[in-house]
C-alpha positions as CSV (number, residue, x, y, z in Angstrom):
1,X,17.3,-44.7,0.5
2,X,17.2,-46.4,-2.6
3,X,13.6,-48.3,-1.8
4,X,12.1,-44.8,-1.7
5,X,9.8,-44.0,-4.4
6,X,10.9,-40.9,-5.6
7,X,14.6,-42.3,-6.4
8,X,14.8,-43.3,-10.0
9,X,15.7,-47.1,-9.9
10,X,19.5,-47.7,-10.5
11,X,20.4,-44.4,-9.9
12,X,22.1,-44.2,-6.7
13,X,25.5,-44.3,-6.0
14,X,26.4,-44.9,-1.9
15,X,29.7,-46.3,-1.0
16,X,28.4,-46.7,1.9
17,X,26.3,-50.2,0.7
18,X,29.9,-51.2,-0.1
19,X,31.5,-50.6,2.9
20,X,28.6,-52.5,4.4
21,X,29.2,-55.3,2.3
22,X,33.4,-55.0,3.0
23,X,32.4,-55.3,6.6
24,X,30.7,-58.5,6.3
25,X,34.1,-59.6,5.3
26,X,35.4,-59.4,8.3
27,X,32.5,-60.9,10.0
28,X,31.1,-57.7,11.3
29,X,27.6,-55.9,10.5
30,X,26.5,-51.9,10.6
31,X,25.5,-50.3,12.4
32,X,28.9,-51.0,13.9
33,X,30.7,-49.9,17.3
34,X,32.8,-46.9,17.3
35,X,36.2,-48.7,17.3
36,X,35.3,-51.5,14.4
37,X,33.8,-48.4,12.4
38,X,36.9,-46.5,12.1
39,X,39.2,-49.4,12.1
40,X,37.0,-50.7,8.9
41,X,36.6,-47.8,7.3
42,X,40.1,-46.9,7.6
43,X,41.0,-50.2,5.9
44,X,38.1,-49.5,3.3
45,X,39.3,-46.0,2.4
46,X,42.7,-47.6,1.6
47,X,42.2,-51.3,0.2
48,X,39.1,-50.7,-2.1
49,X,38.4,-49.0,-5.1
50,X,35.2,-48.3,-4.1
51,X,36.3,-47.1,-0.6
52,X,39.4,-44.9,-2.5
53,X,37.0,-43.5,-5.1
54,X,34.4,-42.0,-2.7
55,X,37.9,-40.7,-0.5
56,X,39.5,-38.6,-3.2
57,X,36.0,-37.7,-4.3
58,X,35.0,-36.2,-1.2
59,X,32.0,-38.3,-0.5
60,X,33.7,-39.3,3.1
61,X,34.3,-36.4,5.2
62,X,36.9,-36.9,7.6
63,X,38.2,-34.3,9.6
64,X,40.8,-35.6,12.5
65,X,40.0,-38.7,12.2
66,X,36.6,-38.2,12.6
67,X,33.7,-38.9,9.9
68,X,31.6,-35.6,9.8
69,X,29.4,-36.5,7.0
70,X,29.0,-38.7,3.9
71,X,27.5,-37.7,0.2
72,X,25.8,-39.9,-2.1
73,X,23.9,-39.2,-5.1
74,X,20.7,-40.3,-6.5
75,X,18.3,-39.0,-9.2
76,X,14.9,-38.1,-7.9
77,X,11.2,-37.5,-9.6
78,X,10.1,-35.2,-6.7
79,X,7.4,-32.2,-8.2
80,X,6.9,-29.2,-6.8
């Protein structure tokens, strides 16, 4: 997202690029499968600031176990 244009450079804030990078840790890459997703981001959530910043934040919705959606934030030049 942050290639695009209309984001202001160095304005975006995605946990998910960290998560990504805390997954190379453990020698895997996204897209990931379904079990070394929630295993990961389990351990993310927990072990990282980054990872419990964007959980008490509400940036990674989890209901049941189960993400439902993510937020990040960026500052856009878009005109009407």
């Amino acid at each position: 997202m942050k290639e695009q244009k209309f984001i202001y450079e160095n304005s975006t804030e995605c946990w998910f690029e960290d998560f990504a990078t805390f997954a190379e840790r453990f020698g895997k890459r996204v897209p990931l499968n379904e079990e070394d997703f929630y295993d990961l981001i389990d351990k993310f959530q927990n072990w990282t600031l980054s990872g419990i910043k964007a959980k008490n934040g509400g940036r990674i919705g989890m209901v049941d176990g189960v993400i439902k959606y993510i937020e990040f934030t960026a500052e856009v030049e878009i005109k009407r």
